[in-house]
Structures are given as C-alpha cells and as structure tokens.
C-alpha positions in Angstrom: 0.0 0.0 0.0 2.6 2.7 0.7 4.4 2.0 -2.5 1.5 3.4 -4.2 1.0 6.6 -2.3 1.9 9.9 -3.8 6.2 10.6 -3.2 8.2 11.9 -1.5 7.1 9.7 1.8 8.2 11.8 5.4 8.3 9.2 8.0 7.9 10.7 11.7 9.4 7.9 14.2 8.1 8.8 17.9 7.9 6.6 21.1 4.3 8.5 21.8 3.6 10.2 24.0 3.1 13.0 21.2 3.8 16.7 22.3 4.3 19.9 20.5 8.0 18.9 19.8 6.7 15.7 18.1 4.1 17.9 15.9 6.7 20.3 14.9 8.4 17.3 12.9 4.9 16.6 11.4 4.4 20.7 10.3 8.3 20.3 8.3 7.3 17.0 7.0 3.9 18.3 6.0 5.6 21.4 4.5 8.2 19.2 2.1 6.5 15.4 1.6 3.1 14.8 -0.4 2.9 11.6 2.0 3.2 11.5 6.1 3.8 8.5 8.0 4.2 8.5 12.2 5.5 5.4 14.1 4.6 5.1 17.4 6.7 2.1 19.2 7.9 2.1 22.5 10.8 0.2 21.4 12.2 -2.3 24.7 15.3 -2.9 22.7 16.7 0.8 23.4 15.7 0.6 27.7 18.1 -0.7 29.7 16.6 -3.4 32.5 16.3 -0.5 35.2 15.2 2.2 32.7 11.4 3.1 32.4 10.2 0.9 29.8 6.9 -0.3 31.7 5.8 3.4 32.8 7.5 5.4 29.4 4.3 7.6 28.9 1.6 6.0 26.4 -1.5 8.1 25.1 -2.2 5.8 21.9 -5.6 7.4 20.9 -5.0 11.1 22.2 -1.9 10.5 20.1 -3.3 9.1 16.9 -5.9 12.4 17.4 -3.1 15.1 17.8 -1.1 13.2 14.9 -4.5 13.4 12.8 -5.3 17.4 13.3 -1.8 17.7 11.8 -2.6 16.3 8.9 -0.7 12.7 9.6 -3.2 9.8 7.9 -1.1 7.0 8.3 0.0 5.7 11.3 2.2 2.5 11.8 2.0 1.0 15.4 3.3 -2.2 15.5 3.4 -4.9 18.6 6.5 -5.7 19.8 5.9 -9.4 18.8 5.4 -7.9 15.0 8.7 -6.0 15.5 10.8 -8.3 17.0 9.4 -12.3 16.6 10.3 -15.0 18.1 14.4 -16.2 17.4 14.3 -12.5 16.6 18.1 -12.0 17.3 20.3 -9.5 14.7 21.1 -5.9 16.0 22.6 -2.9 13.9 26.0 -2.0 15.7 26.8 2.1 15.1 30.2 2.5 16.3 32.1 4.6 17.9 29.8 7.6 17.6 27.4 5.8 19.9 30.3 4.7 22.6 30.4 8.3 24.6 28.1 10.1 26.6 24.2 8.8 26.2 26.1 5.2 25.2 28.3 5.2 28.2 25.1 6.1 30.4 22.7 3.7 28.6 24.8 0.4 27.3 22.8 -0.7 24.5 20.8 1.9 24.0 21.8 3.2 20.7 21.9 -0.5 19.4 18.6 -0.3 20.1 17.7 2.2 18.2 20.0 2.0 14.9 17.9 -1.7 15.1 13.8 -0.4 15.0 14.8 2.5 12.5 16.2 0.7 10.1 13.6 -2.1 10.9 11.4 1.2 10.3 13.0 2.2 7.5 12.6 -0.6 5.6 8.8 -1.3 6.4 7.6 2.1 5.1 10.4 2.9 3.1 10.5 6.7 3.2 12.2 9.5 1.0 13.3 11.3 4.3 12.9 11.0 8.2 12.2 13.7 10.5 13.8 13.9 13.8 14.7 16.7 16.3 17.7 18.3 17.1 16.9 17.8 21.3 18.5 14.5 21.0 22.0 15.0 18.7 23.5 12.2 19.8 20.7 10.0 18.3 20.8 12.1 14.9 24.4 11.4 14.8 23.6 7.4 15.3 21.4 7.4 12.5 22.9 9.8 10.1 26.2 7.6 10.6 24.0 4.3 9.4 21.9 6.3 7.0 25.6 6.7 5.1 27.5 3.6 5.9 24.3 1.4 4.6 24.0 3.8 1.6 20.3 4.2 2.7 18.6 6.5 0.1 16.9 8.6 2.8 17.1 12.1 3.6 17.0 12.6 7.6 15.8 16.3 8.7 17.1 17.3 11.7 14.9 19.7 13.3 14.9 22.8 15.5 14.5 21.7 19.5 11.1 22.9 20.6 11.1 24.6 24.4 9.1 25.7 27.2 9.0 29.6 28.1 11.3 28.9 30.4 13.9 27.7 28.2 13.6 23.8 29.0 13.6 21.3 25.7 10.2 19.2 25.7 10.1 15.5 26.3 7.6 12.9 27.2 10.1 12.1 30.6 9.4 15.8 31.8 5.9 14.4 33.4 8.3 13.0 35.6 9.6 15.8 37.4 8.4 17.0 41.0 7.4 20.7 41.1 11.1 21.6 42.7 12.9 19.5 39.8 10.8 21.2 36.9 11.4 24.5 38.6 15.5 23.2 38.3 15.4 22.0 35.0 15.8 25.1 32.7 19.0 25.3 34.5 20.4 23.2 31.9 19.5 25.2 29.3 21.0 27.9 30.5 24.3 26.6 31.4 24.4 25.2 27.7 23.9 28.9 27.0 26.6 30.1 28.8 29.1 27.4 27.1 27.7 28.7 23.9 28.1 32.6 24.7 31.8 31.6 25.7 32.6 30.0 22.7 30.9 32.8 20.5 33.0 35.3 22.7 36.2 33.5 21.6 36.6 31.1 24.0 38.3 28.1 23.0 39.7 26.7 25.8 36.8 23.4 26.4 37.3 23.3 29.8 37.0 26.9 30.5 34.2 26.7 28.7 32.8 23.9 30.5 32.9 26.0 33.6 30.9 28.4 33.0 28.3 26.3 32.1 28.6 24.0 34.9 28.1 26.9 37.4 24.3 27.9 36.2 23.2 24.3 37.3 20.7 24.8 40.0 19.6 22.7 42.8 19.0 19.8 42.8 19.9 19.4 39.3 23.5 17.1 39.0 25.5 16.6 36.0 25.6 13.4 34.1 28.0 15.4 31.6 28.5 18.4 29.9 31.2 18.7 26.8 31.8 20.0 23.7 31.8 17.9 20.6 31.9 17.5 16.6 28.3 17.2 15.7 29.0 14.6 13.4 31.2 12.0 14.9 30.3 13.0 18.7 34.1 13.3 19.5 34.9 16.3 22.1 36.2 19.3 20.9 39.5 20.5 22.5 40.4 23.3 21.5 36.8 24.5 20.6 36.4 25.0 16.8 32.9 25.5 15.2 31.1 23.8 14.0 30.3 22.2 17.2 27.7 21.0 19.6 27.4 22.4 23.5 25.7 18.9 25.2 24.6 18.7 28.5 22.4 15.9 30.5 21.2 16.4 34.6 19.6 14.1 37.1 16.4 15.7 39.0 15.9 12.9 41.0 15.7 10.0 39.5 14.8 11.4 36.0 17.8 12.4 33.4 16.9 15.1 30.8 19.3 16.7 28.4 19.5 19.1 25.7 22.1 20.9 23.1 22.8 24.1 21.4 24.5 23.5 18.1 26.8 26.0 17.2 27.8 26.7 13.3 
C-alpha cells in the first residue's frame, strides 16, 4: 500500500507520548513530503533493564488524534511481537559515535535504536525522516547508518522545541516534582553560557565547561557536559565550530538533556 501513495514519503518515528515537539516534525514533513507517515513504538530494545520501559508515557488514541489534526493519515504502530518475533536475534551496531556520553550512560541503547529505525525504514520505506535536534547524539547514530548502509533517505534534523522557560520538551518531563521542573531550565542555561563563551572566543573546552557548569541549580547534578563535533560526537579541545554544546542532569531519578549546536 505505501508504495503506491503519492512521493516523497516523510516518515515521523516517535515513542508517543506526542507533544508539540513531536508535531513540529509533522508541520516540516507536512511542509516538504506529499505523504506522512508517524510510528509510534515504545521500542524495549533501546531501555536498559532499570530504565522506564513499563511506565514510558503511552496516550495511543490522544496521540493518533493530535497526529490526525496535523494532517498525519497513516499511522504505523506495530506490537513488539510484530517488530521483534520469536528467534528474533540481529542488531545494527553504530560504532564509535554511539560509545560516549548517552552510550556510556545507557549500554545498548543506541543499538537499540540504529535496530527499529532501520527495521522502520525498511517497512515504510521513506524518502526522508524527521527527527529533532533535542536528541544530537541519536541524529548522529542514524545519520552515521543512513551513510555507511548507503540508505537513500534524507534525515531532517529539526529545531528543539522549548518551554517559556527555556527547557527542551520530552515525554520524561511528566516526571519531574514541582522543585525539579522548577531546576530544569538550568540546563539550558548553562548550555547557553558554554555557547556565549565560545561565540566570545573562548576556545579553551574546559574553561568553557565552567561556565556552564556553574548555572546548574539545585538539585539538578550533572551526568555530563562537553563540547563535541556534531558529526562524529568526539569532544572538541580546543573548541572550533562547527560544534555541539551537550549537557544531561539528574532531578531525582529522572535524566533530561539538551544541546545548542553552534555553526
């Protein structure tokens, strides 16, 4: 069936759990692709055992309805048994892009996702993916597959999508006490201070680094905060744009993080 639908094909892949970020995807598809496509998979393959795989936010109809006022018609949900059947048992291996930070915090995860997009990939076959810019690490995961496998897809990396307040949006933020969610847009701002460092002339990483690392607020901790080549997720030392200011905090037992990419 999707073979025969008008090209080019924008594929949207989410977890659910749809919010504004989600739909801003949908808006830049809508705006470049005759045909949309959304995914919605919790996929277990990218949770570690600890992680929050069995409460990971799931709204399936409000979804499908947000998805469908955007002008999404097709939906592809798939059950886990559909995605991954029995003896079910090859895995996509990125590299050395997906060894450092989110990697070295989540072993496995990034396996887990090169495996259901290119499982995605290949069911709908799109012209081009959508993805946002709030998780750089992923887009650098996928972009390095998209070109070792010599996938014809486009990937569209798209502007991060924030509160007032300055904090990215994500489905884990329903997670957050009122004094954590009061905390969080500290991370955004210490990313910003990196970044007005490093637009100042600042080259030195750790300097840098500093700066950023004193806006942190109570009881936000750092998981990590660096400087790195947007491409192959290396840090950068001495800073040289193009780069990519990346930053991750604990608020309790929830971890958000964000980016600011610099050209």
């Amino acid at each position: 069936m999707l073979a025969s639908l008008p090209r080019p094909l924008g594929l949207v892949p989410t977890m659910g759990a749809i919010h504004a970020g989600h739909l801003s995807l949908v808006d830049r598809a809508r705006a470049e692709c005759a045909t949309i496509v959304a995914s919605i998979f919790v996929n277990p393959l990218q949770f570690g055992p600890s992680e929050d795989f069995e409460r990971y936010p799931r709204a399936f109809e409000s979804d499908c309805s947000q998805l469908e006022v955007r002008g999404v018609r097709i939906v592809y949900a798939p059950a886990v048994d559909v995605m991954y059947p029995a003896g079910f048992d090859t895995h996509v291996d990125v590299g050395d892009v997906a060894s450092r930070y989110e990697g070295a915090l989540r072993p496995g995860h990034f396996r887990g996702v090169a495996t259901v997009c290119l499982k995605l990939f290949n069911a709908i076959g799109p012209d081009a993916v959508y993805f946002g810019q709030k998780d750089a690490q992923q887009c650098a995961v996928v972009g390095a597959m998209l070109r070792d496998f010599d996938l014809p897809i486009r990937m569209v990396t798209c502007p991060t999508v924030r509160e007032p307040d300055g904090l990215a949006l994500s489905s884990r933020n329903v997670y957050l006490s009122e004094e954590e969610r009061a905390a969080a847009p500290s991370l955004y701002a210490a990313l910003s201070a990196i970044r007005d460092a490093i637009s100042s002339g600042e080259r030195s990483r750790e300097s840098a680094i500093a700066l950023g690392r004193a806006k942190l607020v109570a009881p936000a901790k750092e998981a990590y905060l660096d400087i790195v080549d947007p491409t192959t997720f290396a840090p950068r030392d001495p800073v040289v744009p193009p780069c990519t200011v990346i930053g991750s905090v604990w608020l309790g037992t929830t971890r958000i993080l964000d980016n600011i990419p610099i050209a």
